[in-house]
N, C-alpha and C positions, 0 to 999 in steps of 0.2 A: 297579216303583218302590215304594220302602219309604214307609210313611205319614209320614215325619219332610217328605219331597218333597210329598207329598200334603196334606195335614194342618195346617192354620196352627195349631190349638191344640196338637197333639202337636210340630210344633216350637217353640214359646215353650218351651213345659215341657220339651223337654227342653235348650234353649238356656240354660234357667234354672239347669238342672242341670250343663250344661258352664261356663257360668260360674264356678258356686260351685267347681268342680273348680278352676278355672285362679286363681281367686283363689287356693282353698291353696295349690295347685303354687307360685305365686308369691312365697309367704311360706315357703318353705321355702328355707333358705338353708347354709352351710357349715357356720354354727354349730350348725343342728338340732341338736335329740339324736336317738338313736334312735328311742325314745319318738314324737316329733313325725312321723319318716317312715314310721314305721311305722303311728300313726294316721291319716295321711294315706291308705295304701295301703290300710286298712281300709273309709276311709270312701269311695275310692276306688271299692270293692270294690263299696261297699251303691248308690251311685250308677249306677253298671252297672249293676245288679239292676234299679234304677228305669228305667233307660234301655230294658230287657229288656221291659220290663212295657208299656211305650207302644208300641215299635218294637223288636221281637227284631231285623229285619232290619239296621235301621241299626247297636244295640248291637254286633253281628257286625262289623261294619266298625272300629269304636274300639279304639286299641292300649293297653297298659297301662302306666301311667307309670313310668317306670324312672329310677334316678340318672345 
């Protein structure tokens, strides 16, 4: 069982972190520019990283946000 199960402070932090994720996701809309979903996927990117670094396990499990 990965530490995100385990863990009450490795899951806040990274709850915090899926949060922030789903806030962007959610303000990303038709009108986007490129620009905007593409920084999205960036910062996407770096977030995973973070997710990696508390719980490689669970990171493994998270798919990647697509249009």
């Amino acid at each position: 069982m990965s530490a995100y199960h385990q863990n009450q402070g490795i899951r806040e932090s990274i709850d915090r972190i899926l949060k922030r994720n789903a806030k962007r996701q959610a303000n990303l809309g038709l009108e986007s520019t490129d620009e905007e979903k593409y920084r999205a996927v960036k910062l996407w990117t770096s977030d995973l990283m973070e997710i990696a670094k508390l719980d490689a396990e669970f990171a493994q499990t998270l798919h990647p946000q697509n249009d």
